[in-house]
C-alpha positions in Angstrom: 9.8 17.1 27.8 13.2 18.0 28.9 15.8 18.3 25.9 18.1 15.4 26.4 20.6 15.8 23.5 23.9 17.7 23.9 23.5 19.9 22.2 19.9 21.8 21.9 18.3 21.7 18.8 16.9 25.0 16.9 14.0 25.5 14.8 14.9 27.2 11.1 11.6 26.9 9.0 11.9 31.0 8.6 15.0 31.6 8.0 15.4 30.3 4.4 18.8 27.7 5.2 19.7 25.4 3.0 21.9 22.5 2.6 23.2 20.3 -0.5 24.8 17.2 -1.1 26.2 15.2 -4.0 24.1 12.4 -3.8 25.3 9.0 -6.2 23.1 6.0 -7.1 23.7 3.3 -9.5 22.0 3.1 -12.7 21.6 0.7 -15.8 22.4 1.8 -19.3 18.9 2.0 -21.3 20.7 2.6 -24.7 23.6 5.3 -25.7 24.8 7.6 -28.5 27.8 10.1 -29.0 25.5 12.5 -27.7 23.1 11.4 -25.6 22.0 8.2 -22.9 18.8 7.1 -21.6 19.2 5.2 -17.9 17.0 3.6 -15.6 17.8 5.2 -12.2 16.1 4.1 -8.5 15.6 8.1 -8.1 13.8 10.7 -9.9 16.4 13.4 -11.8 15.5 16.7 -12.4 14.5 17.5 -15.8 16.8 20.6 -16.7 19.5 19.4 -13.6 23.1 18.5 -14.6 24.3 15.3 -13.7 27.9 13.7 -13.7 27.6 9.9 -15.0 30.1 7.8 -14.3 30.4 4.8 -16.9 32.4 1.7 -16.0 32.7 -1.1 -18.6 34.9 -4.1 -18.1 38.0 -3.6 -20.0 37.5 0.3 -20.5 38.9 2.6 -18.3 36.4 4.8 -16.2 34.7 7.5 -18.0 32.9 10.5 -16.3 30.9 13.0 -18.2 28.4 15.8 -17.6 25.1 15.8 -19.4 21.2 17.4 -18.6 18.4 15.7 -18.2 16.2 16.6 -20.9 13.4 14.2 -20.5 12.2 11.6 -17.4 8.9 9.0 -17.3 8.1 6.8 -14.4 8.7 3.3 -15.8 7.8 -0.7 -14.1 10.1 -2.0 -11.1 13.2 -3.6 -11.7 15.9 -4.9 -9.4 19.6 -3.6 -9.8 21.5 -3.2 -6.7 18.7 -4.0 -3.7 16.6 -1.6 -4.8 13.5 -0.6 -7.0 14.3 1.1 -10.7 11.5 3.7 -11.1 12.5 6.0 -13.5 13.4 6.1 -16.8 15.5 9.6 -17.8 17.4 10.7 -21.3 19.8 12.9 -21.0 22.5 14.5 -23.2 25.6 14.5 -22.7 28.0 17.5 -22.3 31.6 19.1 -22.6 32.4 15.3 -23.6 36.6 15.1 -24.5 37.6 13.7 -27.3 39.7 11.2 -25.3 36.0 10.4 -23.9 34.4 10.2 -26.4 36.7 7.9 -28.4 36.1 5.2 -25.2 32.5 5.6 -25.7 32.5 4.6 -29.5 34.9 1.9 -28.4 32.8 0.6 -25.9 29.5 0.6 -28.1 31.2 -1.4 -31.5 31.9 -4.3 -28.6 28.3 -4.7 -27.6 25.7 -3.0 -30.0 22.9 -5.3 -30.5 20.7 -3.1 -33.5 20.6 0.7 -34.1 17.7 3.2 -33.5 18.4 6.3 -35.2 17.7 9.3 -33.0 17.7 12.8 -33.9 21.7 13.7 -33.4 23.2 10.5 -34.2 22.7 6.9 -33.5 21.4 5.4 -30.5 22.8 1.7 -29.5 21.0 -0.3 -27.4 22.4 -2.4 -24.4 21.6 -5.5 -24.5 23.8 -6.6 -21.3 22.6 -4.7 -18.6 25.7 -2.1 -18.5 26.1 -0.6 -15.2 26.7 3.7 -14.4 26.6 6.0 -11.5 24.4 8.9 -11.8 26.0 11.9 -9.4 24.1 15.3 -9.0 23.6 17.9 -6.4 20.9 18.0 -4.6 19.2 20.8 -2.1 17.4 20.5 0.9 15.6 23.1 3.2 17.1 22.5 6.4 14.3 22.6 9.7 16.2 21.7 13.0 19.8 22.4 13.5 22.5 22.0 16.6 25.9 22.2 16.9 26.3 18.5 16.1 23.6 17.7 13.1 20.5 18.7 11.8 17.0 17.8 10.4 16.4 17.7 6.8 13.5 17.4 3.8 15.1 15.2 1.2 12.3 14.0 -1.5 14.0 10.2 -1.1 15.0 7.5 1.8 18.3 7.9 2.6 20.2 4.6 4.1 21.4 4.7 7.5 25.2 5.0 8.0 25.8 6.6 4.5 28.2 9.5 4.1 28.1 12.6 1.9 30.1 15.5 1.3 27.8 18.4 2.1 27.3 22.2 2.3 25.5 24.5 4.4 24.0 27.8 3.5 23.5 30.2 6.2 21.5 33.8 5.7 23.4 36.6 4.8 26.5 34.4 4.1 28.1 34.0 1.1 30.6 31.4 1.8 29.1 27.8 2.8 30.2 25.8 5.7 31.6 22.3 4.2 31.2 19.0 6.1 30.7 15.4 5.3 27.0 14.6 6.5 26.6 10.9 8.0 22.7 10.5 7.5 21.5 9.2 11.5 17.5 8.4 9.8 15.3 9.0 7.4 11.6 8.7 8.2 8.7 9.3 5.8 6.7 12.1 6.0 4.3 14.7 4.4 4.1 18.4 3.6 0.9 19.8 2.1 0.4 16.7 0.2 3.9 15.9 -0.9 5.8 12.9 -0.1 8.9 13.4 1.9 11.3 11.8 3.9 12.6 13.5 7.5 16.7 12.9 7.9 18.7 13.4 10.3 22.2 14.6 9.7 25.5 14.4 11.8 28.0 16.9 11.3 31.7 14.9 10.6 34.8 16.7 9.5 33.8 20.0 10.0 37.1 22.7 9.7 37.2 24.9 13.2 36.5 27.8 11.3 33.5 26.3 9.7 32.6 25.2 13.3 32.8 28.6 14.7 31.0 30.1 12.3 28.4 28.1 12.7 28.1 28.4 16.3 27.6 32.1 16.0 24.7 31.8 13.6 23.3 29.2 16.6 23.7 31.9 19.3 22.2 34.3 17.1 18.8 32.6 16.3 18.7 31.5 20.0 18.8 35.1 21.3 16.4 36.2 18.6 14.1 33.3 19.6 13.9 35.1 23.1 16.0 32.3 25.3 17.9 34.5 26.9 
């Protein structure tokens, strides 16, 4: 079938390039201490993987914090947000400011409802369904690429229309080529067994430079493919 796109489409699988993308989803506060949170997130977290969570109570300003995941179990559905919450994760929290902190402890003398003693400290739980965003980094192997998108493994659905700031990591390169990504589909798939969605990427706001760059990798695996 002739290739009807504007730009042709190259396959990668051997050539080891990579792509990443701060992915966010919305998650609900399990229970919380100075030094650690449990959540209930609709994706699966990487046990080990930093995570930035982003906590926004009414009447506290925004507080954004670092912490790894030390621990994850796949828990019952629950509805927050349109969509299904699957996992359960704890993580603990790091390089928290005092400033932070102090919002934190604020926040849980307003809504404790019982203490659970953990190892480092107490844990509150939330009886009110407090709302965070989970943001982390996440890497793809990338499989088909062009000059104006390409074709991605991600391990879950991404929704139509949605934009990310993203990086691309070419061989031999040391410096990645920045771009928002505006996901075009994601269709469900397999590889040896393992559950994976197929997504399509458009390249937006790509720098010149970055674009050139990119370009002459393209020339270069087409001549090495043999089409010229």
């Amino acid at each position: 079938m002739k290739e009807r796109r504007q730009y042709l489409r190259l396959a990668v699988d051997d050539l080891d390039v990579q792509t990443s993308a701060v992915v966010s989803s919305e998650a609900e506060i399990h229970d919380i201490s100075t030094t650690g949170v449990s959540i209930l997130c609709a994706r699966r977290l990487r046990v080990g993987g930093e995570y930035t969570l982003r906590f926004e109570f009414e009447g506290v300003p925004p507080v954004a914090v670092r912490g790894v995941v030390k621990w994850e179990t796949q828990v019952g559905r629950k509805k927050i947000g349109g969509k299904d919450l699957l996992f359960l994760a704890g993580i603990e929290l790091r390089d928290v400011m005092t400033s932070q902190m102090t919002r934190i402890i604020d926040f849980m003398k307003e809504i404790i409802d019982g203490r659970d003693k953990r190892l480092k400290g107490i844990r509150f739980k939330i009886p009110t369904h407090e709302k965070a965003v989970v943001e982390g980094l996440e890497t793809c192997s990338v499989r088909l690429i062009s000059l104006s998108g390409m074709l991605i493994e991600t391990k879950r659905a991404l929704s139509e229309g949605e934009f990310f700031p993203m990086e691309l990591f070419l061989p031999d390169d040391d410096r990645p080529i920045n771009f928002r990504g505006r996901i075009a589909s994601s269709q469900e798939a397999a590889r040896e067994g393992i559950r994976l969605f197929r997504t399509g990427v458009e390249f937006t706001a790509m720098t010149l430079d970055d674009r050139a760059r990119l370009n002459a990798f393209l020339r270069f695996v087409y001549e090495s493919q043999g089409r010229i």
